[in-house]
CHARMM-style PDB file with segment names, atoms N, HN, CA, C and O in Angstrom:
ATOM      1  N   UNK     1     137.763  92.158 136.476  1.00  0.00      PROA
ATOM      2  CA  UNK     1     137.063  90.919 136.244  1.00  0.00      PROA
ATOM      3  C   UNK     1     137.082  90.058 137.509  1.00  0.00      PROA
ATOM      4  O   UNK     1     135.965  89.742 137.919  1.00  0.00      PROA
ATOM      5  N   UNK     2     137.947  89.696 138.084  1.00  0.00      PROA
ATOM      6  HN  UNK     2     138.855  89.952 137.751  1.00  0.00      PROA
ATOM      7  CA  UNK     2     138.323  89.264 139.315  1.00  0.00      PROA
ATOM      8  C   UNK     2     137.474  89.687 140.375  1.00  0.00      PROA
ATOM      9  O   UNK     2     137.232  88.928 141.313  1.00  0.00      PROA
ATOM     10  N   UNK     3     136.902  91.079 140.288  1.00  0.00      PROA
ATOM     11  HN  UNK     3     137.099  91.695 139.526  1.00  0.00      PROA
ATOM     12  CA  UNK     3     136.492  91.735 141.511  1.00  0.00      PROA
ATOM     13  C   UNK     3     134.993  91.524 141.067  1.00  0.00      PROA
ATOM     14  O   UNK     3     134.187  91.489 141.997  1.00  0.00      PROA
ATOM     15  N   UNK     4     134.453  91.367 139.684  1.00  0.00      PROA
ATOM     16  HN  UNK     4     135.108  91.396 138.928  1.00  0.00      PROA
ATOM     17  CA  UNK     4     133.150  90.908 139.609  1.00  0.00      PROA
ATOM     18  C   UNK     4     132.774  89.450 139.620  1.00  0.00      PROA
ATOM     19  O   UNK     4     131.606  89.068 139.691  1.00  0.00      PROA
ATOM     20  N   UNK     5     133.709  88.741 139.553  1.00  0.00      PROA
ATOM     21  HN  UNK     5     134.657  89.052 139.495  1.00  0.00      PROA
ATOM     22  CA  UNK     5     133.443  87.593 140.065  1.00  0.00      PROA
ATOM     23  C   UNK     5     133.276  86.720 141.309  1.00  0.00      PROA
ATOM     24  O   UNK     5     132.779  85.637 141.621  1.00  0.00      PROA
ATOM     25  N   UNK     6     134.017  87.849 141.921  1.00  0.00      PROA
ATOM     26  HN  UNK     6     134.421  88.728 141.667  1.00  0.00      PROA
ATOM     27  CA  UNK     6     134.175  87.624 144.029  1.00  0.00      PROA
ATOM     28  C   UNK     6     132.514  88.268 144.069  1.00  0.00      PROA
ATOM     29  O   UNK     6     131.855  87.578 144.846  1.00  0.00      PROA
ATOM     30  N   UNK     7     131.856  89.150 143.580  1.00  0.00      PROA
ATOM     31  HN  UNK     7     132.391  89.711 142.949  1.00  0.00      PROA
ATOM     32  CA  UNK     7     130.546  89.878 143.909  1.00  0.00      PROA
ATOM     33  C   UNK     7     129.856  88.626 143.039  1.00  0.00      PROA
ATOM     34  O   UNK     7     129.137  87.980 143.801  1.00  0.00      PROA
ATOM     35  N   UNK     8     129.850  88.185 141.938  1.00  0.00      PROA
ATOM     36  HN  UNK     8     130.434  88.710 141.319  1.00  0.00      PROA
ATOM     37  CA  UNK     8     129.140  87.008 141.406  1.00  0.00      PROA
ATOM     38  C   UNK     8     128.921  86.031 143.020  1.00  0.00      PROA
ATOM     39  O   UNK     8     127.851  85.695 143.528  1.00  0.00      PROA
ATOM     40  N   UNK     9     129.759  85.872 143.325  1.00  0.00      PROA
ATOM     41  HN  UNK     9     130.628  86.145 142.912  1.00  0.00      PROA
ATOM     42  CA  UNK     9     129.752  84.489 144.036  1.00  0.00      PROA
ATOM     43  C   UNK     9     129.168  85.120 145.743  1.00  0.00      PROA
ATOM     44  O   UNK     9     128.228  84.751 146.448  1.00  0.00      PROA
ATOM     45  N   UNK    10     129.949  85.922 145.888  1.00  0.00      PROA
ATOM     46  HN  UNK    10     130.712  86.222 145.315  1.00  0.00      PROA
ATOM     47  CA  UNK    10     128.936  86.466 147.090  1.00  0.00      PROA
ATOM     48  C   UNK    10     127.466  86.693 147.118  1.00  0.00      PROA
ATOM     49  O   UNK    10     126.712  86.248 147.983  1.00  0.00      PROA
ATOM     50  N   UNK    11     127.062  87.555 145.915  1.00  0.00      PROA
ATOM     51  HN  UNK    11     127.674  87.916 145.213  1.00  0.00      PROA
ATOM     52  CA  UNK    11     125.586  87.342 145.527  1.00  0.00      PROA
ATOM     53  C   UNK    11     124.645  85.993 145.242  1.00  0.00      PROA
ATOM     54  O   UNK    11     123.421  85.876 145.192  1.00  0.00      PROA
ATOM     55  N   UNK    12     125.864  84.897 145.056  1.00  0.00      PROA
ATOM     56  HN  UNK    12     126.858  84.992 145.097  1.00  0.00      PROA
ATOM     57  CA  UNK    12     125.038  83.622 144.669  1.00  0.00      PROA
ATOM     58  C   UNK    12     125.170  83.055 146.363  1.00  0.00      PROA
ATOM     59  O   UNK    12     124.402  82.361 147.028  1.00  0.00      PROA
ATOM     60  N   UNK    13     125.955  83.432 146.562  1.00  0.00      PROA
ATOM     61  HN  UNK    13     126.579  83.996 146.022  1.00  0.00      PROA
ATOM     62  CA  UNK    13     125.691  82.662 148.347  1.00  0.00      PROA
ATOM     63  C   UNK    13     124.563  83.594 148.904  1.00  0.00      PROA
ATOM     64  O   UNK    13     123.710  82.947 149.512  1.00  0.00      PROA
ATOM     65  N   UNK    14     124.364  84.754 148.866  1.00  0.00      PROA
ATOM     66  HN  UNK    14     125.057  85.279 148.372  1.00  0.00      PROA
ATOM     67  CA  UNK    14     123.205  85.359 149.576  1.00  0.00      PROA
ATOM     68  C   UNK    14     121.724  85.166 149.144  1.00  0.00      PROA
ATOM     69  O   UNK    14     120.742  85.258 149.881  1.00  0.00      PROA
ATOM     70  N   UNK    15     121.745  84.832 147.587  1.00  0.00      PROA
ATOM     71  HN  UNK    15     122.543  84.758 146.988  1.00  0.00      PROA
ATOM     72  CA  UNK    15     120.550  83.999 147.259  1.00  0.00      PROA
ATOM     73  C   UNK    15     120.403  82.410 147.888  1.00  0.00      PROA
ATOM     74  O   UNK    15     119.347  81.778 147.919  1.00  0.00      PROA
ATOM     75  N   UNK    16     121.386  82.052 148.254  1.00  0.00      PROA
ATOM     76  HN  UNK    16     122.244  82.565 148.230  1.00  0.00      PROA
ATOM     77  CA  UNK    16     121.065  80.937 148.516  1.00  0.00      PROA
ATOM     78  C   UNK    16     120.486  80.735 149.614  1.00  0.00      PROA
ATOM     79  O   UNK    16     119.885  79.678 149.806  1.00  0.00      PROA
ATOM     80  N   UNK    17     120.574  82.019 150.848  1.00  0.00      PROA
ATOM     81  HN  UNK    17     121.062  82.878 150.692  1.00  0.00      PROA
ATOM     82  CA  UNK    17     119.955  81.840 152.179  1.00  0.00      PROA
ATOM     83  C   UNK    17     118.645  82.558 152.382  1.00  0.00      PROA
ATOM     84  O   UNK    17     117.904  82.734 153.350  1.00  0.00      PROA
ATOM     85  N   UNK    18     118.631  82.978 150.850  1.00  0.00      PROA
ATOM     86  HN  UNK    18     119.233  82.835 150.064  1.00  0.00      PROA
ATOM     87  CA  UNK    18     116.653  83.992 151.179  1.00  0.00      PROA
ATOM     88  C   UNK    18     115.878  82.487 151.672  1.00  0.00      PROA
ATOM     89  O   UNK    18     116.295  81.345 151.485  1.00  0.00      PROA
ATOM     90  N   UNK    19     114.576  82.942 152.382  1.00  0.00      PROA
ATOM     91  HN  UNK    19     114.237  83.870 152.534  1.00  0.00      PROA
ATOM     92  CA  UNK    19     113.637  82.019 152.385  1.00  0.00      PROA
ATOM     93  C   UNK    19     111.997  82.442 151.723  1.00  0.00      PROA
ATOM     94  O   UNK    19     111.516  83.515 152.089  1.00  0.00      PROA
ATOM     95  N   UNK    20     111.461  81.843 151.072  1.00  0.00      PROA
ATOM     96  HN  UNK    20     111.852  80.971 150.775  1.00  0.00      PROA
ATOM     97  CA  UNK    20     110.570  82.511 150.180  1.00  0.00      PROA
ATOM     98  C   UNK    20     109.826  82.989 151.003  1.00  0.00      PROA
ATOM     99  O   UNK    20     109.705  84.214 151.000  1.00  0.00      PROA
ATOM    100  N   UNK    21     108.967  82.064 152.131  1.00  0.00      PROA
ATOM    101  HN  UNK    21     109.065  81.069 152.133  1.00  0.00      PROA
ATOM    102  CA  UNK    21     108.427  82.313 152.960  1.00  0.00      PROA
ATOM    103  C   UNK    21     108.194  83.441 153.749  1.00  0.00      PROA
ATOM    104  O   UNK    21     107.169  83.694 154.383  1.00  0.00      PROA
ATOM    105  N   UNK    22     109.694  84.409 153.628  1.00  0.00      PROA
ATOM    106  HN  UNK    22     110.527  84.204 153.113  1.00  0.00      PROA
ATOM    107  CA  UNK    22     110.117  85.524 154.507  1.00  0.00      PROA
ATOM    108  C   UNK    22     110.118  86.892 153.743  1.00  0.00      PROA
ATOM    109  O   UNK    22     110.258  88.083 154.021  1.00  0.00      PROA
ATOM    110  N   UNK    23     109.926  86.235 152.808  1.00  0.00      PROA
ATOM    111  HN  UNK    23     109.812  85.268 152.582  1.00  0.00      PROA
ATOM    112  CA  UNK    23     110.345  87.258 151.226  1.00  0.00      PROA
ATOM    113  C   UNK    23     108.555  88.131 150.895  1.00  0.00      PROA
ATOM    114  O   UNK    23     107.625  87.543 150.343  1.00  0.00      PROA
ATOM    115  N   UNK    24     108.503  89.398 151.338  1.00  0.00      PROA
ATOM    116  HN  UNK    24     109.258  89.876 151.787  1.00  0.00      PROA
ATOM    117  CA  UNK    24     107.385  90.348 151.264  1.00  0.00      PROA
ATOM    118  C   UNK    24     107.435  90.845 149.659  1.00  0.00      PROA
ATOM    119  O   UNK    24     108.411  91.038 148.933  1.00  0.00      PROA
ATOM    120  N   UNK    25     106.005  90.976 149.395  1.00  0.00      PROA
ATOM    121  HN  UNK    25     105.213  90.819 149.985  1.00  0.00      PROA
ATOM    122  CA  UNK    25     105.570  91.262 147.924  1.00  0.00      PROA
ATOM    123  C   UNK    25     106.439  92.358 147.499  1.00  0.00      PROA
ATOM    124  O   UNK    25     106.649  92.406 146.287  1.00  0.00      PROA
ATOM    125  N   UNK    26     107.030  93.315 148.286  1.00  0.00      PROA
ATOM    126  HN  UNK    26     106.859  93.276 149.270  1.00  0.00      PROA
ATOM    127  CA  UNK    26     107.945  94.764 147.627  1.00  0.00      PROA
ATOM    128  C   UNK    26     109.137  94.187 147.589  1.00  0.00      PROA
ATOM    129  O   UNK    26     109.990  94.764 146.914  1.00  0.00      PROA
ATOM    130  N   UNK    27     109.449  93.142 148.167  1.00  0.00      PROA
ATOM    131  HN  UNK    27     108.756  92.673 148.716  1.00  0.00      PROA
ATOM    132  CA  UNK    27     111.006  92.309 148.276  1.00  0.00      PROA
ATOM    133  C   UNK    27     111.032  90.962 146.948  1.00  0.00      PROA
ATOM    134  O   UNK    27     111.992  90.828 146.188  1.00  0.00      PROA
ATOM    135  N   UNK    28     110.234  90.397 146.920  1.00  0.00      PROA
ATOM    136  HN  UNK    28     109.455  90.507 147.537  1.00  0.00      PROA
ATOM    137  CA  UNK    28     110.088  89.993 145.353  1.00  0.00      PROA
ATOM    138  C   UNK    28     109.510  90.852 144.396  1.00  0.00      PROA
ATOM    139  O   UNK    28     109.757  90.468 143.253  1.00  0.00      PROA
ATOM    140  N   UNK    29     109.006  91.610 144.439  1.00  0.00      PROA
ATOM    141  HN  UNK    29     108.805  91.922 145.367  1.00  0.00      PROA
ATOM    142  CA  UNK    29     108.965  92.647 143.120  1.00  0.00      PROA
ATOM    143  C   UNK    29     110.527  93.293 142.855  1.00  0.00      PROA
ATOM    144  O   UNK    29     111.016  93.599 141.767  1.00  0.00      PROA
ATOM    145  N   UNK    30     110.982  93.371 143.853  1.00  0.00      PROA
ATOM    146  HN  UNK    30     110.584  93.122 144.737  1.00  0.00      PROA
ATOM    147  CA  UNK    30     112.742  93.991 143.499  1.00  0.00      PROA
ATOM    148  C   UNK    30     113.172  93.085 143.126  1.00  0.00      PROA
ATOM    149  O   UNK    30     113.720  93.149 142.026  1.00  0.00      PROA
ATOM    150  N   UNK    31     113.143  91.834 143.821  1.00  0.00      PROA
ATOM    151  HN  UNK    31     112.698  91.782 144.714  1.00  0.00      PROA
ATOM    152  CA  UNK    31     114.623  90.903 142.721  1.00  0.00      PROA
ATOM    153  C   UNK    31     113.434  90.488 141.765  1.00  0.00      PROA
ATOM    154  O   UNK    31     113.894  89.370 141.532  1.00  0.00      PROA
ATOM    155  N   UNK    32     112.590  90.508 141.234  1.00  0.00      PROA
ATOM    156  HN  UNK    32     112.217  91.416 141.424  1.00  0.00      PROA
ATOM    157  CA  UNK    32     112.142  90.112 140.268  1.00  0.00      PROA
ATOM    158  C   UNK    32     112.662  91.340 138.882  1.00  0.00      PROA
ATOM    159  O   UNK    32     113.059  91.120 137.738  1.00  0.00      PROA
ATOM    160  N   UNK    33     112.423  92.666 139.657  1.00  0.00      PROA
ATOM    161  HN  UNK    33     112.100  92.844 140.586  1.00  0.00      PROA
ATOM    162  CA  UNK    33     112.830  93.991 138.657  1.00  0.00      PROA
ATOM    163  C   UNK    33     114.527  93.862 138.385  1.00  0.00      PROA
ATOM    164  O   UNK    33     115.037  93.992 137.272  1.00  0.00      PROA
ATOM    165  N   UNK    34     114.991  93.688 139.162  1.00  0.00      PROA
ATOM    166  HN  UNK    34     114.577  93.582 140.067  1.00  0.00      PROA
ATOM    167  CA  UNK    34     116.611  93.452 139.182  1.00  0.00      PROA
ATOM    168  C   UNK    34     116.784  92.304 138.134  1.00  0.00      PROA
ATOM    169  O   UNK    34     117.520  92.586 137.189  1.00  0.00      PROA
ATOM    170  N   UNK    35     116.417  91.481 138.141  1.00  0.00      PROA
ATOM    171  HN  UNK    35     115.819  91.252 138.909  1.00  0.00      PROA
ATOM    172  CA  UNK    35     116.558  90.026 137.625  1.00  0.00      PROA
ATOM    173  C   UNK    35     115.849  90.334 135.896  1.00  0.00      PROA
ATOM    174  O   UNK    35     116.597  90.176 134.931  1.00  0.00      PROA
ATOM    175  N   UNK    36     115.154  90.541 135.797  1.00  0.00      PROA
ATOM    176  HN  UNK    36     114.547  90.669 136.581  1.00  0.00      PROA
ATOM    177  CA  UNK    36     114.903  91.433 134.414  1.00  0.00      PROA
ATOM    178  C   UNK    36     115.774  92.433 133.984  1.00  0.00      PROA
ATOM    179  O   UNK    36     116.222  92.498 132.839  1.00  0.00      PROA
ATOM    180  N   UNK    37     116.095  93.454 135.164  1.00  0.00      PROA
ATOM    181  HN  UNK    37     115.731  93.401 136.094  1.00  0.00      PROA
ATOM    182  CA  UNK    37     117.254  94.331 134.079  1.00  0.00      PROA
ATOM    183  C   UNK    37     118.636  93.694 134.303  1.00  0.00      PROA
ATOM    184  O   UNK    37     119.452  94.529 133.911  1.00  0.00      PROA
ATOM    185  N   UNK    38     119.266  92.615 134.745  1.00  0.00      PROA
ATOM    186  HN  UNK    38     118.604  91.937 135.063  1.00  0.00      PROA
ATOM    187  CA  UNK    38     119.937  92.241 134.530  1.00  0.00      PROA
ATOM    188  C   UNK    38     120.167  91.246 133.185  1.00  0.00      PROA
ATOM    189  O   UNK    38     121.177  91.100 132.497  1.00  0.00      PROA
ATOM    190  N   UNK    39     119.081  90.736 133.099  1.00  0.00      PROA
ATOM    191  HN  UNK    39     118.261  90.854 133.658  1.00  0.00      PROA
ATOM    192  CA  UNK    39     118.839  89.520 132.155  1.00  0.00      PROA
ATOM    193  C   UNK    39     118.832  90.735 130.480  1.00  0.00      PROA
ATOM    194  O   UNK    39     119.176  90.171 129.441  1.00  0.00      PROA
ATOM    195  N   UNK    40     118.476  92.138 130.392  1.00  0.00      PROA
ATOM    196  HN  UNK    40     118.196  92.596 131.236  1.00  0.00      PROA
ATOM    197  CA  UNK    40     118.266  92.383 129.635  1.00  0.00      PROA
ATOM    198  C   UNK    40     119.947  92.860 128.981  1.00  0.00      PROA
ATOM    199  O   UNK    40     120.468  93.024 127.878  1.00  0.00      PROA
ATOM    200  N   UNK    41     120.290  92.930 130.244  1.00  0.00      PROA
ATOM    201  HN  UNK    41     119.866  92.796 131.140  1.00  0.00      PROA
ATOM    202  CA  UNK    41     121.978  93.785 130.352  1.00  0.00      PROA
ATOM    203  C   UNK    41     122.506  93.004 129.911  1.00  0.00      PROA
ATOM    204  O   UNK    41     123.192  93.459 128.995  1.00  0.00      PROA
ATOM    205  N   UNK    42     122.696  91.222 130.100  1.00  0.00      PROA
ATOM    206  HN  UNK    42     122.138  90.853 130.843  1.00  0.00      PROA
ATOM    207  CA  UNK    42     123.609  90.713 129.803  1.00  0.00      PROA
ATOM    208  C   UNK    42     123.030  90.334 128.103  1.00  0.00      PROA
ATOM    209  O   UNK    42     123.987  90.187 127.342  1.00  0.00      PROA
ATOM    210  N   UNK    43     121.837  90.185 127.516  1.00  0.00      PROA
ATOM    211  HN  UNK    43     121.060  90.305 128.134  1.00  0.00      PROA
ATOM    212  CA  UNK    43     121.486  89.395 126.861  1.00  0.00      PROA
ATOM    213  C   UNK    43     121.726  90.639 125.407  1.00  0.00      PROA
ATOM    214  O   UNK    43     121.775  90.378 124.204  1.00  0.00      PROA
ATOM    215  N   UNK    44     121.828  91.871 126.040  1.00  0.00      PROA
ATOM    216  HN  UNK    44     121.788  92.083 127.016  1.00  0.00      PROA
ATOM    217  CA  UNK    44     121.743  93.069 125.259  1.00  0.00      PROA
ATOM    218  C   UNK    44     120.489  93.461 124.509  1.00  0.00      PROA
ATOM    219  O   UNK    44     120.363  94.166 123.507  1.00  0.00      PROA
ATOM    220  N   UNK    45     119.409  92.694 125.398  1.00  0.00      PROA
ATOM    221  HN  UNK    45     119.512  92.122 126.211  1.00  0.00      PROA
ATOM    222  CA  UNK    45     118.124  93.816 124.642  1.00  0.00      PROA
ATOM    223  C   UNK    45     117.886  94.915 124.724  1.00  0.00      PROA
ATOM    224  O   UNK    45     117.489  95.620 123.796  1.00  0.00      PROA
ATOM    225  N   UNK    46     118.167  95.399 126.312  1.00  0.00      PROA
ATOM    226  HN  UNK    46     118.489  94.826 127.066  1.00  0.00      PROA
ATOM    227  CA  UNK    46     117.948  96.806 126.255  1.00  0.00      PROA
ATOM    228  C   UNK    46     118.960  97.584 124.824  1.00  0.00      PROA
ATOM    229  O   UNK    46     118.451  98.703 124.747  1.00  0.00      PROA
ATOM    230  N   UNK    47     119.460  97.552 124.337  1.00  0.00      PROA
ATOM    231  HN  UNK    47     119.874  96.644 124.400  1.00  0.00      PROA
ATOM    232  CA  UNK    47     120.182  97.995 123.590  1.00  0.00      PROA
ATOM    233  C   UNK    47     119.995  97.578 122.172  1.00  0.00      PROA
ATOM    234  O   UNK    47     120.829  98.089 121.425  1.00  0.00      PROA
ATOM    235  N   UNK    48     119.318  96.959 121.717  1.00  0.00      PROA
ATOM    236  HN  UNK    48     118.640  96.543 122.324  1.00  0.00      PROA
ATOM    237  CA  UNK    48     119.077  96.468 120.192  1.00  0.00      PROA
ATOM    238  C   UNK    48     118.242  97.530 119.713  1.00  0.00      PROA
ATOM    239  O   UNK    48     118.306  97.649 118.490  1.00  0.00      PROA
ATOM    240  N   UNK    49     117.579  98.234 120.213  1.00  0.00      PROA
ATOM    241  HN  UNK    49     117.528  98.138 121.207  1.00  0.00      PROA
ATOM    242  CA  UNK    49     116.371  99.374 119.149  1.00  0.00      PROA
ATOM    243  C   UNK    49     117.483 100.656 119.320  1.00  0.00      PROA
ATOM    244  O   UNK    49     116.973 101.649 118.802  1.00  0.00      PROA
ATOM    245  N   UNK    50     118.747 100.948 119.839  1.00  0.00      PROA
ATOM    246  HN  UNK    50     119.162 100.142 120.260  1.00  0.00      PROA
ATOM    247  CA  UNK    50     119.205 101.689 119.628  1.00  0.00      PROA
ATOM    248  C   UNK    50     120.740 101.482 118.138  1.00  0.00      PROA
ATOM    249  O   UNK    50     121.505 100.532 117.972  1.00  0.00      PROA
ATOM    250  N   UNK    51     120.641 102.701 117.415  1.00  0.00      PROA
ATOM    251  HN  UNK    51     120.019 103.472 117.550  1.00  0.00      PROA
ATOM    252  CA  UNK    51     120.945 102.512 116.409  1.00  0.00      PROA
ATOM    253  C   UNK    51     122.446 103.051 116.870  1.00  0.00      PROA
ATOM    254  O   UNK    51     122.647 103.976 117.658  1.00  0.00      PROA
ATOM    255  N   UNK    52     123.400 102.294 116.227  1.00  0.00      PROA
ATOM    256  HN  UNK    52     123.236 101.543 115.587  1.00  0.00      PROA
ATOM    257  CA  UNK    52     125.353 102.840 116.455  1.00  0.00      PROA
ATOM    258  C   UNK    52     125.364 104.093 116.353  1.00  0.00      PROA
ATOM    259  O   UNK    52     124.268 104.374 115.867  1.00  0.00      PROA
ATOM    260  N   UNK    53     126.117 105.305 116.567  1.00  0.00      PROA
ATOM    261  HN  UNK    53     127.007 105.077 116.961  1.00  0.00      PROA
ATOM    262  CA  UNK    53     126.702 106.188 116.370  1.00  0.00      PROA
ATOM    263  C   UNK    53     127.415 105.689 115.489  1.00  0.00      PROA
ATOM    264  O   UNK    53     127.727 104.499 115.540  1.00  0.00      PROA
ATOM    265  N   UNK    54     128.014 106.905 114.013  1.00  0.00      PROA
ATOM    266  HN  UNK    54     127.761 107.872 113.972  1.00  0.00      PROA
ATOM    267  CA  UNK    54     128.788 106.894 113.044  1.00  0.00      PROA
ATOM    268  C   UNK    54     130.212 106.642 113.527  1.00  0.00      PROA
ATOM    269  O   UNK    54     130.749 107.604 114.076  1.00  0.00      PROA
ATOM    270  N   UNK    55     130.780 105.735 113.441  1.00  0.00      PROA
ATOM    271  HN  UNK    55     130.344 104.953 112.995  1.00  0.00      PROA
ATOM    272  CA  UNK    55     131.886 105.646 113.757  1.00  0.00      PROA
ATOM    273  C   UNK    55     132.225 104.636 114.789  1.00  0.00      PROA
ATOM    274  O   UNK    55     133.305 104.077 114.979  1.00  0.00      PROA
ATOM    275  N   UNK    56     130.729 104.465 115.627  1.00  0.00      PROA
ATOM    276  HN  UNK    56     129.851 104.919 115.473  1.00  0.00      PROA
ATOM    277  CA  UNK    56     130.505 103.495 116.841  1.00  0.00      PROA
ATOM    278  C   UNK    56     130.875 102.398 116.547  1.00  0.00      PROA
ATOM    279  O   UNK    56     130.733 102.255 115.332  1.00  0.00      PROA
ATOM    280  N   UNK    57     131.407 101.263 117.153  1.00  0.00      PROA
ATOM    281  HN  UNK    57     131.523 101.379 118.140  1.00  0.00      PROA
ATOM    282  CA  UNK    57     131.166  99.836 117.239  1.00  0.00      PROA
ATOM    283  C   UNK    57     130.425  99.252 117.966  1.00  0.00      PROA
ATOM    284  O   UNK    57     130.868  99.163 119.111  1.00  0.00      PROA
ATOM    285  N   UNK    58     129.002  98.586 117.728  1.00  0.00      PROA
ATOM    286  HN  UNK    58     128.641  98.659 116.798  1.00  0.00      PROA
ATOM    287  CA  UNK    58     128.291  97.603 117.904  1.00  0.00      PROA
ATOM    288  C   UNK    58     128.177  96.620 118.222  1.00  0.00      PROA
ATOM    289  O   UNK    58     127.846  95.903 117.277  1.00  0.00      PROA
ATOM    290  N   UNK    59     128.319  95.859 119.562  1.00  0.00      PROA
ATOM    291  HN  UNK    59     128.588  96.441 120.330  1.00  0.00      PROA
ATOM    292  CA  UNK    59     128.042  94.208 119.367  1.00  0.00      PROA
ATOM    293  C   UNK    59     127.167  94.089 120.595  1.00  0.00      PROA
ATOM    294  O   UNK    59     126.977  94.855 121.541  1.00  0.00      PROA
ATOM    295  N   UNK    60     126.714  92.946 120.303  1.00  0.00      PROA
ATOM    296  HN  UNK    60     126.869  92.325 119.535  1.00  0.00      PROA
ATOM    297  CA  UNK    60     125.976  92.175 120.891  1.00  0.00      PROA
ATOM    298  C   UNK    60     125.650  91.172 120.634  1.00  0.00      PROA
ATOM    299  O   UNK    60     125.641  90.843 119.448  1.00  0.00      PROA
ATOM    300  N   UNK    61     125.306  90.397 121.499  1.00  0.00      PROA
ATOM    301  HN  UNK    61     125.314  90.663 122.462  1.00  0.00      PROA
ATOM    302  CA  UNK    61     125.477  88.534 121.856  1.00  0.00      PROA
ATOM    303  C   UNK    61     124.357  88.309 122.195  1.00  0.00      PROA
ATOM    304  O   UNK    61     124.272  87.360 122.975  1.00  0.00      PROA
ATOM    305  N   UNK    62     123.071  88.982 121.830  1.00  0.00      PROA
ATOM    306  HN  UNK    62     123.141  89.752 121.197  1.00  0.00      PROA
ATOM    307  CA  UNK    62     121.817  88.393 122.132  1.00  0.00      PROA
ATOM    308  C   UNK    62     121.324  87.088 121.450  1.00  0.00      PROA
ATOM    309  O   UNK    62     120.715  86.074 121.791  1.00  0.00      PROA
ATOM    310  N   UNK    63     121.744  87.474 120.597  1.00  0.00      PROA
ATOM    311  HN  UNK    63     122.239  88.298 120.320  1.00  0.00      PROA
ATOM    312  CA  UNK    63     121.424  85.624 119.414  1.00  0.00      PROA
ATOM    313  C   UNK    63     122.172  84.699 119.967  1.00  0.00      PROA
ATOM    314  O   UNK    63     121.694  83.568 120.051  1.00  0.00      PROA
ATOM    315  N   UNK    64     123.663  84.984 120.530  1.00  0.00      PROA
ATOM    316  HN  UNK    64     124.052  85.903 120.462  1.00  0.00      PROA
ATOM    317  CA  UNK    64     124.315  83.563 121.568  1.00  0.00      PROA
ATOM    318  C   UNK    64     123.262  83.133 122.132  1.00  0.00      PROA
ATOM    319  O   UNK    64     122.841  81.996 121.923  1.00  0.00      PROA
ATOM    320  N   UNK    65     122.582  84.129 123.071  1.00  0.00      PROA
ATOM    321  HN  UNK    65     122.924  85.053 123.241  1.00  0.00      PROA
ATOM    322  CA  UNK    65     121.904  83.368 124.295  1.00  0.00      PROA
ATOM    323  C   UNK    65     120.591  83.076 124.365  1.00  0.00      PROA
ATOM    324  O   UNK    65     119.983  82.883 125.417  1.00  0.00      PROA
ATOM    325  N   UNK    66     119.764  83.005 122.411  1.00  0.00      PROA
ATOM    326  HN  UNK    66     120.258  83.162 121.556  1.00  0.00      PROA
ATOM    327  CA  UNK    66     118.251  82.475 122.160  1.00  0.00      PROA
ATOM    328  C   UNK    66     118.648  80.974 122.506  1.00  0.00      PROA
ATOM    329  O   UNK    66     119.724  80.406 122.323  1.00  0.00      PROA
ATOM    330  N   UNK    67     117.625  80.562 122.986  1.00  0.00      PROA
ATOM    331  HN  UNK    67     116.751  81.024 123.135  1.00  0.00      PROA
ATOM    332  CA  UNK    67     117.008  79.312 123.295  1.00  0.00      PROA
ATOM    333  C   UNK    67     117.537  78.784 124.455  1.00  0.00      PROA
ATOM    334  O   UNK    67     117.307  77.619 124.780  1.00  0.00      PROA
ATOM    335  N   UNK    68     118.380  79.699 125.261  1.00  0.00      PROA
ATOM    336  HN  UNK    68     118.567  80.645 124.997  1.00  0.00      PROA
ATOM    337  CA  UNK    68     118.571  79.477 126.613  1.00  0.00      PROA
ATOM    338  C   UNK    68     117.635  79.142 127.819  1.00  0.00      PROA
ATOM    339  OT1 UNK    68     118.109  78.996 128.946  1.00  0.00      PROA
TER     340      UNK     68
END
């Protein structure tokens, strides 16, 4: 946890020095694609049309984060 939070914060300082201006249509189509499968990772959509395995445990916190 520790070690994803040092990469949280490094990644938020390296967004902070893009300049849009500099930023080419294949370079915002990636953090735009990144930024979607992340958003889906944390929010757990990618994962809601899949059904548990017998025995599996299930969760997800997508309803926490409606109306965000």
């Amino acid at each position: 946890m520790e070690m994803l939070n040092g990469f949280d914060e490094l990644v938020a300082k390296r967004i902070k020095t893009l300049k849009p201006e500099e930023l080419n249509a294949d370079g915002a189509m990636d953090l735009l694609e990144r930024s979607a499968k992340l958003d889906s990772f944390i929010t757990g959509a990618d994962k809601e049309k899949e059904k548990p395995v017998q025995g599996e445990l299930a969760i997800t916190f997508a309803d926490s984060f409606q109306g965000l």
